[in-house]
DORO-751183 format. One record per residue (C-alpha): x, y, z. Coordinates in Angstrom, 1 decimal, always signed. Layout:
REM residues N
{{X, Y, Z}},
...
REM end
This chain:
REM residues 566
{{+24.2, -38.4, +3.7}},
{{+25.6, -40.5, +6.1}},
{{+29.6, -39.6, +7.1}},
{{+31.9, -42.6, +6.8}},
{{+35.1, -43.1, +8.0}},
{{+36.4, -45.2, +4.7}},
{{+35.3, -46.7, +1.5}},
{{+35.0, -50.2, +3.4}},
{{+32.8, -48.8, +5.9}},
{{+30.5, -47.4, +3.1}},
{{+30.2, -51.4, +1.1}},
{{+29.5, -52.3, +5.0}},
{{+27.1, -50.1, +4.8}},
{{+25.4, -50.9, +1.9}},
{{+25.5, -54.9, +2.1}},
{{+23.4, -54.5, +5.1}},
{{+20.7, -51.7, +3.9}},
{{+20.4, -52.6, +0.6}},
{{+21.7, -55.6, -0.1}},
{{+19.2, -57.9, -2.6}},
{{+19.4, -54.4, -4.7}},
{{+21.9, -54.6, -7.5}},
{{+25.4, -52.6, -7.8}},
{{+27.0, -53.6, -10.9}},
{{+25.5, -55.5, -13.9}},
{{+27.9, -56.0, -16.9}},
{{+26.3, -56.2, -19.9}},
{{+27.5, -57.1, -23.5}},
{{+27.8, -55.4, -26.6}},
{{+24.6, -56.7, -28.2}},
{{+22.6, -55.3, -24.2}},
{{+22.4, -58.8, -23.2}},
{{+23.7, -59.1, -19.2}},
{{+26.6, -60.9, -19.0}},
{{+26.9, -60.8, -15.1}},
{{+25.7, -58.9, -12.0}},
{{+26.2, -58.8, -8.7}},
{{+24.1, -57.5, -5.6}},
{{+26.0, -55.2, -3.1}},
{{+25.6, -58.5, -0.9}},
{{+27.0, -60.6, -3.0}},
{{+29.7, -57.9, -4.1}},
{{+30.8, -57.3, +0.0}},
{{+31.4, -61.1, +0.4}},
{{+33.1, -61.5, -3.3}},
{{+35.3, -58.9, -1.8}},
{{+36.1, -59.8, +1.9}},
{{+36.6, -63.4, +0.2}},
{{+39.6, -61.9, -2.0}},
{{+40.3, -59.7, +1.3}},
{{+40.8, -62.9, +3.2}},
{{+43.6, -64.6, +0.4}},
{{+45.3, -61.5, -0.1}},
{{+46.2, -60.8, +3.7}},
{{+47.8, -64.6, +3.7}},
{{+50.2, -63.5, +0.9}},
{{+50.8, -59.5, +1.5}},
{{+50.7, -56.7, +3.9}},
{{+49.3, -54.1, +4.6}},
{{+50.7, -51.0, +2.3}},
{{+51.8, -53.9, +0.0}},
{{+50.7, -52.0, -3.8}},
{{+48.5, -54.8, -6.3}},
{{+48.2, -53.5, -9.8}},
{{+45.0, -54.4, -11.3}},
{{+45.2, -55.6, -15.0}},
{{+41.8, -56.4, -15.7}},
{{+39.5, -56.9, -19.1}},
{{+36.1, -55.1, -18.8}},
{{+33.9, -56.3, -16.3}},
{{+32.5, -56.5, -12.5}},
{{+35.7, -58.6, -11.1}},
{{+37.8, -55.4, -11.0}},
{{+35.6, -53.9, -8.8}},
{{+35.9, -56.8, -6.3}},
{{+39.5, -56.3, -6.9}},
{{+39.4, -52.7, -6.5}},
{{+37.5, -53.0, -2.8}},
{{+39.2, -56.5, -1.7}},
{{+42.7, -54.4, -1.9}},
{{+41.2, -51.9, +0.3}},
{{+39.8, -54.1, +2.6}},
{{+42.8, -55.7, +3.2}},
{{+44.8, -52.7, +3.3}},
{{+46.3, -53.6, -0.1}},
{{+46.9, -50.1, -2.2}},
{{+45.4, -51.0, -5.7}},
{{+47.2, -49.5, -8.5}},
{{+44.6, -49.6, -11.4}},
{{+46.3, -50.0, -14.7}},
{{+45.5, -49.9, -18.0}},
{{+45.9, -53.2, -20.2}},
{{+49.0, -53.5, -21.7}},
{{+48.5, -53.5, -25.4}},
{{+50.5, -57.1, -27.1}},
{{+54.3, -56.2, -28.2}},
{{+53.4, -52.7, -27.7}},
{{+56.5, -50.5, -26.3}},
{{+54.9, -47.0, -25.6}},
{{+52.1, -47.1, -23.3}},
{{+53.2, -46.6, -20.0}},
{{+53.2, -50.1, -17.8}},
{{+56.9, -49.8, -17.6}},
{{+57.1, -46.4, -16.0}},
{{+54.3, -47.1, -13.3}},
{{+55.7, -50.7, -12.4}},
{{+59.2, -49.2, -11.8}},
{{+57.4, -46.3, -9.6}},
{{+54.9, -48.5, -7.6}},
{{+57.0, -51.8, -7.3}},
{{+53.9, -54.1, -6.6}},
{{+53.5, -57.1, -4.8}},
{{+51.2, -58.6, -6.7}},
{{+48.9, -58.7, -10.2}},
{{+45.4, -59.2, -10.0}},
{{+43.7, -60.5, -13.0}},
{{+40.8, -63.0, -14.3}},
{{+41.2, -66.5, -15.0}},
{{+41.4, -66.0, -18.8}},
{{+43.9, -62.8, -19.1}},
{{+45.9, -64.8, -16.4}},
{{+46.6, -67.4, -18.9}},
{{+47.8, -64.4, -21.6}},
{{+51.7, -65.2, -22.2}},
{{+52.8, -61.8, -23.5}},
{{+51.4, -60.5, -20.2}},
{{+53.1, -63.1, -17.9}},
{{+56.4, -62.2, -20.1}},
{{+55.5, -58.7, -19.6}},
{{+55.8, -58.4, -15.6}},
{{+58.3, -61.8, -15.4}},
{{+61.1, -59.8, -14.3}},
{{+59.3, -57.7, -11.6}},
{{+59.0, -60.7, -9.5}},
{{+55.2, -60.1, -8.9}},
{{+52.8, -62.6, -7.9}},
{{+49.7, -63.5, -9.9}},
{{+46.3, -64.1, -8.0}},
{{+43.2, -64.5, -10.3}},
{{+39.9, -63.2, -9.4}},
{{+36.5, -64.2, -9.7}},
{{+32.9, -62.9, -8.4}},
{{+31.9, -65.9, -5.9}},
{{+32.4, -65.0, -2.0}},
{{+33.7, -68.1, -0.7}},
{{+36.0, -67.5, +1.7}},
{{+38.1, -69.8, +3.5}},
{{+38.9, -68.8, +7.1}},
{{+37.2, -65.6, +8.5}},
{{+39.9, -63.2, +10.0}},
{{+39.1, -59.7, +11.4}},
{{+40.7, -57.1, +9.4}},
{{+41.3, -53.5, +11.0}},
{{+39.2, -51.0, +8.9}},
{{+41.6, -48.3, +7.3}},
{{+41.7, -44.7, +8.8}},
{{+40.5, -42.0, +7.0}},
{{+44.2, -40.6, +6.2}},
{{+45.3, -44.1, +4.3}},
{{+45.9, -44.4, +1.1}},
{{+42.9, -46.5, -0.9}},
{{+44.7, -46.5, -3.9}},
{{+47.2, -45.0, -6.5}},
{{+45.9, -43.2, -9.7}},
{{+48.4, -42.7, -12.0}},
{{+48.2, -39.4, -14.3}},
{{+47.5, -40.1, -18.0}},
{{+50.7, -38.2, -18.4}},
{{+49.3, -36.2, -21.3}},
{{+52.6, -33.8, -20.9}},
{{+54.4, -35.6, -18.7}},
{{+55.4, -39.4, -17.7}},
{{+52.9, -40.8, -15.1}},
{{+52.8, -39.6, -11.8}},
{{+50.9, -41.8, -8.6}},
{{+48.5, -39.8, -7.2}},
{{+47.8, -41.3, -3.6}},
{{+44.5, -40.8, -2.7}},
{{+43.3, -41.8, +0.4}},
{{+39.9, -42.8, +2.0}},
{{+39.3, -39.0, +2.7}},
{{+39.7, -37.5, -0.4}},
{{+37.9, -40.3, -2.3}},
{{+34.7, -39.8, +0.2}},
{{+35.1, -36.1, +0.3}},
{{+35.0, -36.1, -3.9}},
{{+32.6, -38.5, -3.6}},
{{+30.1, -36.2, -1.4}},
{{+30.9, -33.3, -3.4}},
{{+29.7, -35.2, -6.8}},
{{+26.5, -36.2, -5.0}},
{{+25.8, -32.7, -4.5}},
{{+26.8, -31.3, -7.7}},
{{+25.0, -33.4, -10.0}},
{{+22.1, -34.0, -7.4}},
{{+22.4, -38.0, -7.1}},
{{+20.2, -40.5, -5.1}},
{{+19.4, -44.3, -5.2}},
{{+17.3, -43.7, -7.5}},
{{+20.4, -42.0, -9.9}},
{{+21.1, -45.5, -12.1}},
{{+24.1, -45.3, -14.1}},
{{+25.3, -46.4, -18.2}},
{{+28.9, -46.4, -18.3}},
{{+31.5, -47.7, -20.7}},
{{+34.8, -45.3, -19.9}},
{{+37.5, -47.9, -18.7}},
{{+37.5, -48.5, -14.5}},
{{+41.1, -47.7, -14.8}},
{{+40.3, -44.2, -15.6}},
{{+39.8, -42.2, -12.6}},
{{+36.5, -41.4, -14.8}},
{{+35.0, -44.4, -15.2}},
{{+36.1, -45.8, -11.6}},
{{+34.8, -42.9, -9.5}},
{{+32.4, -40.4, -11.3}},
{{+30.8, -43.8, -12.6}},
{{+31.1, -46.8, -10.7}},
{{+32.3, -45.5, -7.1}},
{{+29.8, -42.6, -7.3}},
{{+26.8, -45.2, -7.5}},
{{+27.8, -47.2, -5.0}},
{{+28.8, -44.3, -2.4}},
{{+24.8, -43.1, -3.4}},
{{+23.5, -47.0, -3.4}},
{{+22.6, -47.2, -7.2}},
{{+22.9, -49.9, -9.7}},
{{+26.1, -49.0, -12.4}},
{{+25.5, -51.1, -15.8}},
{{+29.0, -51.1, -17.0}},
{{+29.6, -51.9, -20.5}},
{{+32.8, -52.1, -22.2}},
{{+35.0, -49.6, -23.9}},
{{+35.5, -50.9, -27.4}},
{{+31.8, -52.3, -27.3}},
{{+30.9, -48.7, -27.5}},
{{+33.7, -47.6, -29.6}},
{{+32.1, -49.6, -32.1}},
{{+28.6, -49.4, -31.7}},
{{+28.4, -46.4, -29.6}},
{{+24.4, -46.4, -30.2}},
{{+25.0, -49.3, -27.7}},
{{+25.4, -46.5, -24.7}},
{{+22.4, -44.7, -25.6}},
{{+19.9, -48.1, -25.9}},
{{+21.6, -49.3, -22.9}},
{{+20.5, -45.8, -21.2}},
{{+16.9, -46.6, -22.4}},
{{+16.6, -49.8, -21.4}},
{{+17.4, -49.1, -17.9}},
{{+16.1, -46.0, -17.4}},
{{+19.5, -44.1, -16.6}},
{{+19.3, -40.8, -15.1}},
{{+23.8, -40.6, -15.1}},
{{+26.0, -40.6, -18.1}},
{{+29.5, -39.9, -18.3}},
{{+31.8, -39.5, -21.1}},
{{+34.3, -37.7, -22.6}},
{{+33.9, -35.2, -25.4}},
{{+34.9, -37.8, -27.9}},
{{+32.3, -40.1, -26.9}},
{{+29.6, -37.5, -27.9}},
{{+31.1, -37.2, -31.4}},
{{+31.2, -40.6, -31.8}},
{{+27.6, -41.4, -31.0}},
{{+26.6, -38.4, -33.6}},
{{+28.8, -39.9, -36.4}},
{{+27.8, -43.2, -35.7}},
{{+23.6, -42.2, -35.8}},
{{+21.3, -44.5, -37.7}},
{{+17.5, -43.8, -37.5}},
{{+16.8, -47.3, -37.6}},
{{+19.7, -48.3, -35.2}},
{{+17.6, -45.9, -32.2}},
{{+14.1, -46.9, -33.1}},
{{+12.1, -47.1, -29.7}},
{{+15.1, -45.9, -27.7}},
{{+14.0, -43.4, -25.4}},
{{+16.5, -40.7, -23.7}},
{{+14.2, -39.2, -21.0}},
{{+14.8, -40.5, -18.5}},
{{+18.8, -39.1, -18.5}},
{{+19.2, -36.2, -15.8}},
{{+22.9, -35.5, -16.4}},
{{+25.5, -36.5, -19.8}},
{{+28.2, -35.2, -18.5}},
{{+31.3, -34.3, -20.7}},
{{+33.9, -33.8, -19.5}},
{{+38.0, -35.2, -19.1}},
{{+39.0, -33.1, -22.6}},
{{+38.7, -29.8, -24.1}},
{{+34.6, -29.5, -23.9}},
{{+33.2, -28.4, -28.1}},
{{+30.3, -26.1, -28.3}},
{{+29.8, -27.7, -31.6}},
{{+29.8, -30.8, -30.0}},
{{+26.5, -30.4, -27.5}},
{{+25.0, -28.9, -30.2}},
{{+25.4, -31.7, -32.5}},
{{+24.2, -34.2, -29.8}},
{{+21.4, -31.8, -29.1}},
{{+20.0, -31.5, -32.3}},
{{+20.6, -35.3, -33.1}},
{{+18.9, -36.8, -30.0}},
{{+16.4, -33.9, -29.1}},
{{+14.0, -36.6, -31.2}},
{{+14.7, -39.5, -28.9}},
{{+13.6, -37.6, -25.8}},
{{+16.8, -35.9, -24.6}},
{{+16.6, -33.2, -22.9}},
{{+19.5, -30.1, -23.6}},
{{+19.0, -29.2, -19.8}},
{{+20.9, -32.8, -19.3}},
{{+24.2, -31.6, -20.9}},
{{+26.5, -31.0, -18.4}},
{{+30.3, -30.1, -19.1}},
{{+32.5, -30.4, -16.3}},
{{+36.6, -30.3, -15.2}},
{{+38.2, -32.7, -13.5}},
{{+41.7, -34.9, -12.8}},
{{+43.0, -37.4, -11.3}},
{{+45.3, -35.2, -8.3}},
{{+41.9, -33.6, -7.2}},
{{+40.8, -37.5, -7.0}},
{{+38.1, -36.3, -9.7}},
{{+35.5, -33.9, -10.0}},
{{+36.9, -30.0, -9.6}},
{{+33.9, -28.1, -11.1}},
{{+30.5, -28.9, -12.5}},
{{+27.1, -27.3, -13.0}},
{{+23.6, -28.1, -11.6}},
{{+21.2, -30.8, -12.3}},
{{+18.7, -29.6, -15.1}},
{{+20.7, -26.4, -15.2}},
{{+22.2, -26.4, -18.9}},
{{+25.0, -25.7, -20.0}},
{{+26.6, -22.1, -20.2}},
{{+28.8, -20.9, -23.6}},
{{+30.3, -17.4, -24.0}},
{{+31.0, -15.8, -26.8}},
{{+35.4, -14.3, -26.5}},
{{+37.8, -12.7, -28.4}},
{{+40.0, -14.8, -30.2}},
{{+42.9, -11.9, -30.5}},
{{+42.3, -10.7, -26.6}},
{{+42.2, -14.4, -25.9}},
{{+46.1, -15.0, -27.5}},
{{+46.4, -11.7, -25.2}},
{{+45.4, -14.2, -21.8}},
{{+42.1, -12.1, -21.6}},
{{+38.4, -12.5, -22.0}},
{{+36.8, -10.0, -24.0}},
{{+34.3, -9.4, -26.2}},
{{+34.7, -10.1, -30.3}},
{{+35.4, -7.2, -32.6}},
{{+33.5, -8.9, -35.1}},
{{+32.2, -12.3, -36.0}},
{{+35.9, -13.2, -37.6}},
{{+37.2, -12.5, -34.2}},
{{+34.5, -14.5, -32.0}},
{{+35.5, -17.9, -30.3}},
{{+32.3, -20.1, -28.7}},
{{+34.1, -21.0, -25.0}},
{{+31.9, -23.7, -22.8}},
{{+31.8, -23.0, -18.9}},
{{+32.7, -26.3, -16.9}},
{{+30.3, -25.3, -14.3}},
{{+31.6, -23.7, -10.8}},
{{+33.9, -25.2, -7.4}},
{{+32.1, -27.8, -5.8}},
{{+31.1, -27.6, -2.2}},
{{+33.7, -27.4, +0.1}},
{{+36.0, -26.2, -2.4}},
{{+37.6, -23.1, -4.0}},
{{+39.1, -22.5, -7.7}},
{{+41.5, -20.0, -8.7}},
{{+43.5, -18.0, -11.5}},
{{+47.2, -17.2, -11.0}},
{{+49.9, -16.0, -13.0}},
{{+52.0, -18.8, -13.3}},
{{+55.2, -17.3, -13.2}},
{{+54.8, -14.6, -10.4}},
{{+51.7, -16.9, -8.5}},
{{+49.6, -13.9, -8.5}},
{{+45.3, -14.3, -8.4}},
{{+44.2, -13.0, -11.2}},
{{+41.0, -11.2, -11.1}},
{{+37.7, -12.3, -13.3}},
{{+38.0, -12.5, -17.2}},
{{+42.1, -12.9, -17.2}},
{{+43.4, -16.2, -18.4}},
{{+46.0, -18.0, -15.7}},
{{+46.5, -21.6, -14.3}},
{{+44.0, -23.4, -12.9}},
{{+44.2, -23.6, -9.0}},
{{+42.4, -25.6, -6.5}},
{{+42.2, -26.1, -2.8}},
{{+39.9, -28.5, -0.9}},
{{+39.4, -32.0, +0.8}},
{{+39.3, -33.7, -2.5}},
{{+43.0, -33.0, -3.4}},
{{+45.2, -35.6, -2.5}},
{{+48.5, -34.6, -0.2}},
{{+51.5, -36.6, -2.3}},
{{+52.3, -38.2, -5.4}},
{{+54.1, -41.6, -4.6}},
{{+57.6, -41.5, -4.7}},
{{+58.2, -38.0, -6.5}},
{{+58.7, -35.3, -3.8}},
{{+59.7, -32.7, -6.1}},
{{+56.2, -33.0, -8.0}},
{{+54.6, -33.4, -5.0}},
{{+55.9, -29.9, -3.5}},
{{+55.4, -27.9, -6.3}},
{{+52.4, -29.1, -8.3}},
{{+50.4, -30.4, -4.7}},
{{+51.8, -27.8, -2.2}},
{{+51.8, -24.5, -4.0}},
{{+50.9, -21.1, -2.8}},
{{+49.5, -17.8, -4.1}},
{{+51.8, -15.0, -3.3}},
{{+50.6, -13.1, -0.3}},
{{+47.6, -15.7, +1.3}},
{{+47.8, -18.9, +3.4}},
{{+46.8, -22.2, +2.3}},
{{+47.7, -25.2, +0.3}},
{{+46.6, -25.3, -3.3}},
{{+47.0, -27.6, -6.7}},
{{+48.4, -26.7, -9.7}},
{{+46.2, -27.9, -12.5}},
{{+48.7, -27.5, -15.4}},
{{+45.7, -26.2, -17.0}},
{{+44.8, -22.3, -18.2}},
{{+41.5, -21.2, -17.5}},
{{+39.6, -18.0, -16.4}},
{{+36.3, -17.4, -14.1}},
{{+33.8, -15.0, -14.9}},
{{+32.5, -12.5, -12.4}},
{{+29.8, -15.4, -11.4}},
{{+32.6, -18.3, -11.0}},
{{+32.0, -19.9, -13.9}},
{{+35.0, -21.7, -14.9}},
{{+36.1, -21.7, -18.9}},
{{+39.1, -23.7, -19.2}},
{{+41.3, -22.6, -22.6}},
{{+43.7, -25.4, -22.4}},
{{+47.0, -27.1, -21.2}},
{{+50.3, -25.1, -20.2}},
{{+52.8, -27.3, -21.7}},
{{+51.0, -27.6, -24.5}},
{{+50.2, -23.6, -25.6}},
{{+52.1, -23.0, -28.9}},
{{+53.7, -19.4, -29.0}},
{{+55.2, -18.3, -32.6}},
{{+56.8, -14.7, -32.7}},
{{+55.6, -13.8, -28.9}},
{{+51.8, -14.7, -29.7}},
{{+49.8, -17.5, -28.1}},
{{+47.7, -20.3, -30.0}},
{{+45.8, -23.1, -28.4}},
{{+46.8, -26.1, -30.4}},
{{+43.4, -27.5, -30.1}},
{{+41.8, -24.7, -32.0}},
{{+44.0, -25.3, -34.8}},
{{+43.5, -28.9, -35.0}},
{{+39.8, -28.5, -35.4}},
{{+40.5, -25.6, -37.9}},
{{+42.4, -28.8, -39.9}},
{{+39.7, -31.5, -39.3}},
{{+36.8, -29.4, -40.2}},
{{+37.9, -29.0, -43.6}},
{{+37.5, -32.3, -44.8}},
{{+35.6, -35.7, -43.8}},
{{+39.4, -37.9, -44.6}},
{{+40.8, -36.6, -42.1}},
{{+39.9, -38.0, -38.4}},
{{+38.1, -36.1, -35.6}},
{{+39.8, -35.7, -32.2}},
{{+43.0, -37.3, -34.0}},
{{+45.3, -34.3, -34.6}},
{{+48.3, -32.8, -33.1}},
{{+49.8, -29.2, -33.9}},
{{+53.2, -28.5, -31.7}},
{{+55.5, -26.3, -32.6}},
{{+59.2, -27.1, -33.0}},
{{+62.7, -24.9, -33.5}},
{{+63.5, -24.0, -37.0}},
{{+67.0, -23.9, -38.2}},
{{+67.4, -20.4, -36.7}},
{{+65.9, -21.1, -33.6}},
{{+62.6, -19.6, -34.1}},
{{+59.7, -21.5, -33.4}},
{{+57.5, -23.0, -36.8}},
{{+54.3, -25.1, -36.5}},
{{+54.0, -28.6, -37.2}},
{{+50.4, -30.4, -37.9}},
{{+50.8, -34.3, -37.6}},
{{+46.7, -35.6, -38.8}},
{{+45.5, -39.2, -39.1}},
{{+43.9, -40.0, -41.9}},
{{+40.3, -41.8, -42.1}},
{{+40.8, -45.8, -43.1}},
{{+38.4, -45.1, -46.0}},
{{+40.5, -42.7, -47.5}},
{{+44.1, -43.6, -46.7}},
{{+44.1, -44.8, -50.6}},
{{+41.7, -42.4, -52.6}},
{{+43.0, -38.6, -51.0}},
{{+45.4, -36.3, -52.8}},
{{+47.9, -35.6, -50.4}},
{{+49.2, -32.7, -51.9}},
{{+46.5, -31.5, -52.5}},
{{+44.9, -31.8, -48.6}},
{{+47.8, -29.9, -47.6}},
{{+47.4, -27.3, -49.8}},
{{+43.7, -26.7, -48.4}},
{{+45.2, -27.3, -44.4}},
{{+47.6, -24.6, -44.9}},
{{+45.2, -22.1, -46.0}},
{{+42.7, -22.7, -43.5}},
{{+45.8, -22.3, -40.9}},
{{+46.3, -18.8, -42.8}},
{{+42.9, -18.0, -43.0}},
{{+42.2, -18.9, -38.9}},
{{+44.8, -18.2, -37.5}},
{{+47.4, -16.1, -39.5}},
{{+50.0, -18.8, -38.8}},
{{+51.8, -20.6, -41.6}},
{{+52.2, -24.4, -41.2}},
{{+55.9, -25.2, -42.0}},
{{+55.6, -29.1, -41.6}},
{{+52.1, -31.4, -42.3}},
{{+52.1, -35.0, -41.8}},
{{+49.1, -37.3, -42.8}},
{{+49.3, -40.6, -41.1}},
{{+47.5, -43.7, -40.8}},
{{+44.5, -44.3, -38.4}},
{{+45.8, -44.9, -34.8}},
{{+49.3, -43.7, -35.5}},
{{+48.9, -40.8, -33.0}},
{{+49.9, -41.3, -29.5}},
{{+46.9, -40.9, -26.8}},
{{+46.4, -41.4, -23.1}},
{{+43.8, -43.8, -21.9}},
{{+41.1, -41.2, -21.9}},
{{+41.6, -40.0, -25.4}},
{{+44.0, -36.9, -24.8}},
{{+46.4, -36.4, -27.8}},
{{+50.0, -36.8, -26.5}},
{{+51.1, -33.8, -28.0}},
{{+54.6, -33.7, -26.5}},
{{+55.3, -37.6, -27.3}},
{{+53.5, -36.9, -31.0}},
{{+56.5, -34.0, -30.6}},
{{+59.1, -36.3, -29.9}},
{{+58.0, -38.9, -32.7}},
{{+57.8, -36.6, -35.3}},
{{+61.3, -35.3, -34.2}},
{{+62.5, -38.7, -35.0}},
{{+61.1, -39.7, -37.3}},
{{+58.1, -42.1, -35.9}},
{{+55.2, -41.5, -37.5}},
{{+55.2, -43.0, -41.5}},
{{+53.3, -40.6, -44.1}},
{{+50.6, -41.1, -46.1}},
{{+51.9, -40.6, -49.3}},
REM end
């Protein structure tokens, strides 16, 4: 692969090798294309908004980008960093919504300027929204025509490209600033990993605002010089079959999704919906940017084995947004790798074999470090490596992770800059618990902040939400929250907040639910649940990608947020 000294160097690049081939096509929720553009046409469309944003900004100057689905954020995305512009990709604001978290990353990133499309530009609530950060509007379409040529320096290596802001899963959002050298290095290193070429066409529908769906998906195909068909992300939540005929249709080798996303499709299946749909030609579905379910792969497996898929495709992986993506993977056509742990040595931050089958917990590997790249387990209190088969925090050091979060040095020294005890070297600190085998496979057990430990012993609150949502068909997948909270005597008592399928919200027996929750919680866990809430579909706070906000679910249940299901 060619080395580049930026992103704009690399749509050069590809506007003059390739350019008649297509880089993005959008297509609808019924598969019909909706628009597309050629990596020609997509070079000019962005130099063009390149040209009118140097006229009314400088250089360093942050634009968020507040776009519906479609190809004009990705002329948006590359105009900003051809003029220098740092784009600050953001999520929609939802209408007379108060907690997603606009207001937090506007006050960090204090932007210049807004870029939309014609028709959101036109959407009052949002124009109230941003009225009082004095923030200029500039709409943006997919035509190249340019006005007055000017010759724009082309960024170094070290610049920033753009801001991704954290999902803030435990924590408000942070701006991660990752510059032209981190993006390409993550970029190489997920060529290599999942064994891409021009030939590598991708199906995407995560949002371009997630680092997901804007650089394992989008930027990934144009850094290799495929065609992306992106599709948008309430299109597939409601016909997710949509993904997988879309897949078919144009012969995708690449799809990318998170765990959720593989459920969904699996839940959603109708034999008649995937009649003639074809899933052989798909090299890697990788899951990934949540907890990765054995149960899950197998579901999918089993379900779409018929349709050509191939289990060698399934590909778990570990990511986020501070290593500017992709921290460990597998191999192309390699599988996937479970292991079958101790539940009690686990609670014990070990991996060990079960006692017996009541004791045995199915853990997924998220591959190994990528080239050029190294993963560690440390103690987080003492910073110590850990050696193979001990639980610790996930730490990793390469040219992928980004120097600073903007504006926050304290994060910045202690999450970006930290060092084991005893060695040289700069690493992250994921947040995340984890623990390699003696081969370097990476099992990650889940997050920190969010571990639950009742009379000294540790429980992974995601076990125990899919101990709750197994139990019945009411009560929604992948929408639970367990947390624990202070009793009156300062000991530590579990709460279970669980949304409640639409269908059922009128027909269940609450009581009765609750009875059965608690006893699985007994029965699984030997934990008693003190406090159980059954709320309404939606209720539960998430990030963009679908993480449960456990700590905000915390804080609403605290005050009394979420309304019961009575």
């Amino acid at each position: 692969m060619d080395t580049f000294r930026s992103l704009v160097a690399l749509l050069a690049r590809r506007a003059a090798d390739r350019g008649d081939d297509r880089a993005y096509v959008f297509v609808s929720d019924r598969g019909t294309e909706e628009a597309a553009l050629t990596f020609r046409q997509l070079h000019e469309a962005s130099r063009a908004l390149a040209m009118r944003l140097t006229a009314i900004a400088r250089p360093g100057d942050r634009a968020i980008l507040v776009f519906p689905p479609g190809i004009e954020f990705m002329v948006a995305f590359l105009g900003c960093l051809i003029a220098g512009i740092i784009a600050v990709p953001m999520m929609m604001p939802r209408r007379n919504s108060a907690r997603d978290a606009s207001a937090a990353i506007l006050a960090n990133c204090e932007p210049a300027l807004a870029l939309t499309t014609s028709a959101f530009a036109l959407r009052g609530d949002l124009q109230a929204r941003f009225a009082q950060e004095n923030i200029r509007w500039i709409e943006v379409d997919l035509t190249g025509e340019a006005g007055a040529e000017v010759d724009l320096p082309e960024p170094t290596s070290e610049d920033v490209a753009f801001l991704q802001y954290t999902s803030g899963s435990t924590s408000e959002p942070k701006g991660v600033m990752v510059s032209h050298a981190n993006l390409l290095a993550n970029l190489e290193m997920i060529r290599l990993a999942l064994g891409n070429t021009r030939q590598s066409t991708y199906v995407n529908w995560v949002p371009l605002y997630h680092d997901m769906g804007l650089i394992l998906n989008a930027l990934q195909a144009l850094y290799v010089g495929s065609t992306c068909v992106l599709m948008a992300p309430n299109a597939f939540m409601q016909r997710p079959l949509g993904w997988l005929r879309a897949i078919s249709h144009y012969r995708a080798e690449v799809a990318c999704g998170p765990n959720f996303g593989f459920d969904l499709c699996v839940s959603r299946y109708r034999t008649d919906q995937m009649e003639g749909t074809d899933l052989s030609s798909l090299r890697i579905a990788l899951n990934g940017a949540e907890p990765v379910h054995a149960e899950t792969i197998e579901r999918f497996v089993t379900t779409f084995a018929p349709h050509g898929f191939d289990p060698r495709a399934m590909y778990p992986a570990y990511g986020m947004a501070e290593a500017t993506l992709l921290i460990s993977g597998g191999t192309r056509g390699g599988g996937y790798v479970t292991r079958s742990i101790s539940r009690a040595a686990l609670q014990a931050h070990a991996a060990a074999m079960p006692i017996d089958s009541g004791d045995a917990q199915i853990v997924v590997s998220c591959g190994r470090a990528l080239v050029g790249e190294h993963i560690a387990i440390v103690e987080p209190e003492r910073c110590l490596r850990l050696p193979a088969d001990r639980v610790g925090e996930i730490w990793v050091s390469g040219a992928n992770i980004a120097r600073a979060y903007w504006r926050n040095d304290v994060a910045t020294r202690e999450e970006l800059n930290a060092a084991i005890a005893g060695e040289d070297g700069r690493w992250l600190r994921t947040g995340d618990l984890g623990f390699l085998d003696a081969t370097g496979e990476l099992f990650v057990t889940g997050r920190i902040k969010d571990l639950i430990i009742i009379r000294g012993i540790n429980h992974y609150p995601q076990d125990i939400e899919r101990t709750v949502q197994a139990l019945d068909s009411a009560l929604r997948e992948n929408c639970g929250a367990a947390f624990s909270v202070p009793d009156e005597h300062g000991e530590e008592s579990l709460v279970i907040v669980q949304e409640v399928e639409r269908t059922a919200r009128h027909t269940i027996d609450a009581e009765e639910i609750k009875g059965r929750i608690r006893e699985a919680v007994v029965d699984n866990h030997e934990l008693s649940a003190r406090h159980i809430a059954l709320i309404r579909p939606g209720a539960l706070p998430k990030t963009t990608s679908g993480k449960i906000q456990r700590k905000l679910a915390r804080k609403l249940w605290r005050d009394g947020g979420f309304e019961e299901i009575s």
